[in-house]
N, C-alpha and C positions, 0 to 999 in steps of 0.2 A: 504494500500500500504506500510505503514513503515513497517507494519507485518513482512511480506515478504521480504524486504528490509533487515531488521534483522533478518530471519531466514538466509537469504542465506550467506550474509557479515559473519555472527555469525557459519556459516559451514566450515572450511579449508577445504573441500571437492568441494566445489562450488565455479566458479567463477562467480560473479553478471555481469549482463549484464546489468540488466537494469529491471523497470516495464514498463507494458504496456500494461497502462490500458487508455481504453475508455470512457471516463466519460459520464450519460447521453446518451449512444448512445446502441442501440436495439442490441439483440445477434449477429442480421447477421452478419455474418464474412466480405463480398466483403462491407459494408459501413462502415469498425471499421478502421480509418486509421493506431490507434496502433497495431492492431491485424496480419495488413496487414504487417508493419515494422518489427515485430514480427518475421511471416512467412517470410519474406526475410532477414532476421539473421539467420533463422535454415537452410534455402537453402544456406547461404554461409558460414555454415560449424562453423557460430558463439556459436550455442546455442547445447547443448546435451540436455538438458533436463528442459522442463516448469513444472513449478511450479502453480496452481491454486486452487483456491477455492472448486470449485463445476465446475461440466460437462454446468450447467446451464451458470455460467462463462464464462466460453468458448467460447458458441455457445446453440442455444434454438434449433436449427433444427436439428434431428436427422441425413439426410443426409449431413449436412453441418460439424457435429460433424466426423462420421464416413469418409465425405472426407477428412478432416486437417488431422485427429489422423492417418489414410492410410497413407498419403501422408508425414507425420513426421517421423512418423515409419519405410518407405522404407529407408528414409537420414538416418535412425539411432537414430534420437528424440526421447526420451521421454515424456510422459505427465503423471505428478503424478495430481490425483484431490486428495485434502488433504479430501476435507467433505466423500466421497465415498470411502476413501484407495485402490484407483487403479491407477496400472501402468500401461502405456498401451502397455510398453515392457513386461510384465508378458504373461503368458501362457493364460488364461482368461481374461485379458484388453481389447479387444477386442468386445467379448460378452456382456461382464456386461455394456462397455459407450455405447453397441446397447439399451438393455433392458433400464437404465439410464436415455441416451439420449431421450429415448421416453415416458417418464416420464417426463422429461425437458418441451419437444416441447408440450406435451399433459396440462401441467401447463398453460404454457405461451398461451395457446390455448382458454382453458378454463376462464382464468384472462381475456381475451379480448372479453370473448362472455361475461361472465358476465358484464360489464362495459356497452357494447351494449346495453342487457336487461335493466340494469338501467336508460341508457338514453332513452330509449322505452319506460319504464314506465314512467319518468317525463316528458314526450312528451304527453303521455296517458292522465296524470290530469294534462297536462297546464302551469305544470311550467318552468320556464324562465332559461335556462342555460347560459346564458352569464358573464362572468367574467367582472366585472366591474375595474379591477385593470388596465389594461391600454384601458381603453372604456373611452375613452375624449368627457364628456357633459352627463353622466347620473351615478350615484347613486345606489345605493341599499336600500332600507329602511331592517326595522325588521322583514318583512312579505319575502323578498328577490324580491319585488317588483322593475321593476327601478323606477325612480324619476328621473325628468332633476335637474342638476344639473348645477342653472343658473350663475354662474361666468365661467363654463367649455363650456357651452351651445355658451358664445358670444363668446370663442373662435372659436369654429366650426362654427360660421356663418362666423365669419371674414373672415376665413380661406378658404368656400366654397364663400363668394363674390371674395374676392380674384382670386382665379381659374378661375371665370368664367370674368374677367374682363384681364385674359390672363398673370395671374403674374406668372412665374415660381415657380414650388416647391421651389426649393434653394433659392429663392426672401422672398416666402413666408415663410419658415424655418428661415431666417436669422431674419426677422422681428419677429419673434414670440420669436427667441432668446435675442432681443434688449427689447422687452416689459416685456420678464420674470424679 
């Protein structure tokens, strides 16, 4: 983001607006609420022209690429991808983030079937996927085995007598905060 930040401040050409980026959050466009802000900057006439990485950047669905990049383009927008060297006010801009874009989506497609199979196969021989980093009352040994973990273990009992004896979450939170 400073990148950026400094290409554009570092252009008398450009006036910065702003980044806006999505941290952590999946291509789609209608869930990225920077992306959304974004889009209603160029609809009011804020922004000429985005600046981005990669088409993948952007947006992973092809259809969702091709309707921003329309839809900017009509206002007047442009979209430069710096990895790709296209504009998408060019003669060809258009074409090459269809062709691109579906490159993108066809990635992002492929990374998540692969992932699937993996967890297929360690389902296949049995082993244990659980993340033990906020699993309260079991361990992992060397083998990736769990193991109770008995000082975590009396927490969880406390905590389920607790409940069943009609104590509020918040009651019981509160208590567990006093004993930490």
């Amino acid at each position: 983001m400073e990148t950026y930040e400094r290409l554009i401040t570092g252009n008398p050409e450009y006036e910065f607006i702003g980044v806006f980026a999505d941290q952590g959050i999946s291509g789609y466009c209608e869930s990225r609420p920077q992306f959304q802000r974004m889009m209603e900057k160029a609809r009011a006439g804020e922004i000429d022209l985005i600046i981005t990485k990669s088409i993948s950047r952007f947006a992973r669905n092809t259809v969702t690429v091709l309707k921003f990049a329309r839809e900017l383009k009509e206002l007047g927008v442009g979209i430069f991808f710096e990895e790709q060297n296209i504009n998408t006010l060019s003669g060809d801009g258009e074409m090459m983030i269809a062709v691109l874009a579906s490159f993108a989506q066809e990635e992002s497609r492929s990374m998540s079937e692969n992932n699937k199979w993996s967890i297929r196969k360690k389902f296949e021989r049995g082993e244990v996927m659980i993340t033990t980093a906020r699993f309260l009352g079991y361990d992992k040994n060397e083998y990736g085995d769990l193991i109770v973990n008995r000082k975590e273990a009396e927490i969880v009992s406390l905590t389920f007598d607790l409940y069943l004896l009609n104590v509020g979450s918040s009651r019981i939170g509160e208590l567990l905060d006093y004993m930490a």
